[in-house]
C-alpha angles and dihedrals in degrees: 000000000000096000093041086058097038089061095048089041078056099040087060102046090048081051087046099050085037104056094033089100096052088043078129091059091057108079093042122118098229094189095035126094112251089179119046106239110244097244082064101045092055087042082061093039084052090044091049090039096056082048091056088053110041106034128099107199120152084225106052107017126036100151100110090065103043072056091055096230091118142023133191118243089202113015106058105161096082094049093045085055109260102158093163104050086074093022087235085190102071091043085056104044089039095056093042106052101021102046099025120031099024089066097039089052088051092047091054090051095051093047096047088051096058125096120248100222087196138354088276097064085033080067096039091058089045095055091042092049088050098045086055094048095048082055098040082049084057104050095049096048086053085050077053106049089052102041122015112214105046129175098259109143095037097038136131093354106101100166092067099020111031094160106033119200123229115254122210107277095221088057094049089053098048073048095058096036085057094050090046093054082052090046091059096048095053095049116097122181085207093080129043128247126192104340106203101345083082100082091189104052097355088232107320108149094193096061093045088056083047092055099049095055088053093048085048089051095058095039087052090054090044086066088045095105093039108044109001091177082062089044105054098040083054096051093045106048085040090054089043093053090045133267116193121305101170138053083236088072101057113115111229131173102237109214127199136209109259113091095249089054107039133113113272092226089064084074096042097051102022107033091037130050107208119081108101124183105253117248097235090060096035080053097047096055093031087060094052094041084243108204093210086066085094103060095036097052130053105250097211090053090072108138111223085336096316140086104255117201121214121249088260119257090359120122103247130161103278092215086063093064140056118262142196125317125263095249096060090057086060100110086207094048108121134263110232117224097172131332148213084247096068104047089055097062094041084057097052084042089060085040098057086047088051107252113147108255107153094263150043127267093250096053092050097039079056096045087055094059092045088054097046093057105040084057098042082048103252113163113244081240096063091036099059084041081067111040085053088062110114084225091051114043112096088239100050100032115122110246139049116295096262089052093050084050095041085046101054096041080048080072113030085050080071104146102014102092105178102052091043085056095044099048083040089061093046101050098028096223144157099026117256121199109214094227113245081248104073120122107257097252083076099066088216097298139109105261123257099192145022123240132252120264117268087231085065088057094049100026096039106018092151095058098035098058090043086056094046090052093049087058110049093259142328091275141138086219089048096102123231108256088250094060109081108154 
């Protein structure tokens, strides 16, 4: 038994001495990932994107409100303007570098760096590369639409660029048109992409193409006031190569039921009892009997019979007033990207510029309307019933042509703030009344634009105060280089 113990006594101490120059080696996972794999890191940017999107936090998206679509029957602050109270800015910026573009931009590196073992794989990377820039061009041109000047060249690289400087917001955006316009010519339907780790088209590379022509159609119209000849090359050659023309192309963020996986609004309408539909918007459908009422607004919160709007931006008792429709409280309803919808009514709004589309303003303002509300559920019935209205018809409507088309994608754009804020913004329809109670800062207006972080003022004060200057202030009344009018 001595000698049994003396040999493994020696074993381990041979084992010991053996293994005392590798000691680093010893707490390594030899069958575990240290690097995500890039299929996963664009499956978080698309999961933190769709956040973006969909939430509405009072700490991270206020931009129903500022569209007057909804209003908040406790927390007012956000509703009366105050960008600075929650430095929405930070929770913007944060979300949308850090958590979006950083791993979409690693995801590309990694990708690039890999090695194609055929033509087939040589595809395949194409495709994947392609399918990341169509969704980094996204998220800068939503930095830019908040906030203008915006750290681009410089950006997410703090090694080299530890303080970026902001670069001009109308040269970002020429930039990203130009890598879009790269980013549909490398994408071929003939080879895959990333299969389900894509949670929007689970690697359909027909409907990203799709998509990026329709994200190249708004951004075109975006330019529309402040190069027209850009504009309208842009649009054209977008609408040639083929935007969506279906609801099945529309790119939506599919949530689940478990609590991880749900969608954020579920917390926001069903855990919490304070977001009211605004009375502006409640008055404008109930005027025109709008069938979509129905699905927009929650049906058993009917006052005396009717949907009743809140005073906007007022603390009210959230139980006297109508509320959200059923359908947003569904943990597992959709996120929307981007949708059929919108691209209709872009389209009717190029129309009505002249740009050469295919169709006229009023087909495809009608086309808008038809595709709300088949979405939203509407009967055919219902929806034929509206379009026949005099103050509805694209002929008879009051208003010039760009207002009846502002107006309806006003309220086809219902539970996607921050595009209803932003197109509001661009084509300055319908009206919206700051309310008197708007913190100062507002001058009275609705903002049009949000705000640096506070961090840029104490972390990067060089090249903030270089950017707010660029811009005419550091203001949420200071316009976005793209709204002119």
């Amino acid at each position: 038994m001595r000698i049994i113990k003396t040999i493994f006594f020696a074993g381990a101490v041979l084992c010991a001495i053996a293994s005392c120059d590798n000691l680093d080696n010893m707490n390594k996972n030899e069958k575990g990932y240290e690097t995500a794999l890039p299929s996963a890191l664009m499956t978080s940017a698309q999961v933190n994107y769709a956040y973006f999107l969909t939430n509405a936090s009072v700490n991270s998206n206020n931009f129903r409100a500022y569209a007057q679509h909804w209003s908040t029957s406790t927390y007012t602050d956000e509703a009366n303007y105050n960008q600075a109270k929650r430095n929405l800015g930070s929770s913007h910026s944060v979300l949308l570098y850090r958590d979006v573009l950083q791993d979409l931009i690693n995801s590309q590196k990694q990708i690039k760096d890999s090695k194609a073992l055929g033509p087939i794989e040589e595809g395949i990377k194409k495709n994947r590369l392609a399918i990341l820039e169509v969704q980094i061009v996204m998220a800068y041109q939503t930095l830019v639409d908040l906030f203008g000047n915006v750290a681009y060249s410089e950006a997410l690289d703090i090694k080299k660029f530890p303080l970026p400087k902001y670069d001009d917001a109308k040269t970002i955006y020429f930039d990203l048109a130009t890598r879009l316009d790269a980013a549909i010519l490398d994408l071929n339907d003939q080879y895959d992409s990333f299969g389900n780790a894509d949670l929007i088209f689970h690697g359909d590379v027909a409907k990203w193409k799709t998509l990026a022509n329709s994200v190249k159609l708004k951004m075109g119209l975006h330019l529309a006031d402040v190069d027209a000849a850009k504009a309208k090359t842009m649009v054209e050659s977008a609408f040639n190569s083929g935007v969506m023309s279906k609801e099945t192309d529309t790119a939506l963020f599919q949530y689940f039921s478990s609590i991880t996986d749900m969608n954020p609004l579920y917390d926001d309408l069903v855990n919490s009892s304070q977001i009211n539909i605004a009375a502006f918007f409640v008055n404008e459908l109930n005027g025109k009997e709008d069938p979509r009422r129905n699905f927009f607004f929650n049906p058993n919160s009917k006052i005396n019979g009717e949907y009743k709007g809140a005073p906007y931006a007022q603390q009210v008792n959230y139980a006297d007033y109508s509320n959200t429709g059923l359908r947003l409280r569904q943990k597992t309803n959709p996120g929307v990207i981007f949708d059929y919808t919108e691209t209709c009514f872009l389209l009717a709004d190029a129309a009505n510029r002249g740009f050469n589309v295919g169709a006229n303003a009023a087909t495809y303002y009608t086309k808008g309307i038809e595709a709300s509300m088949k979405f939203w559920g509407v009967s055919d019935a219902d929806i034929q019933t509206y379009l026949n209205r005099s103050d509805v018809a694209f002929a008879t409507a009051t208003g010039t042509d760009k207002q009846k088309i502002a107006y309806q994608l006003w309220i086809a754009y219902y539970n996607r703030g921050f595009e209803a804020w932003t197109e509001y913004r661009r084509l300055d329809y319908p009206v919206l009344i700051a309310p008197v109670t708007a913190v100062q800062e507002a001058e009275g207006k609705v903002p049009v634009r949000n705000i640096y972080s506070t961090s840029d003022k104490t972390l990067n004060t060089a090249n903030y105060e270089a950017a707010a200057s660029a811009i005419g202030g550091d203001l949420m009344t200071t316009r976005i280089f793209w709204d002119k009018f």
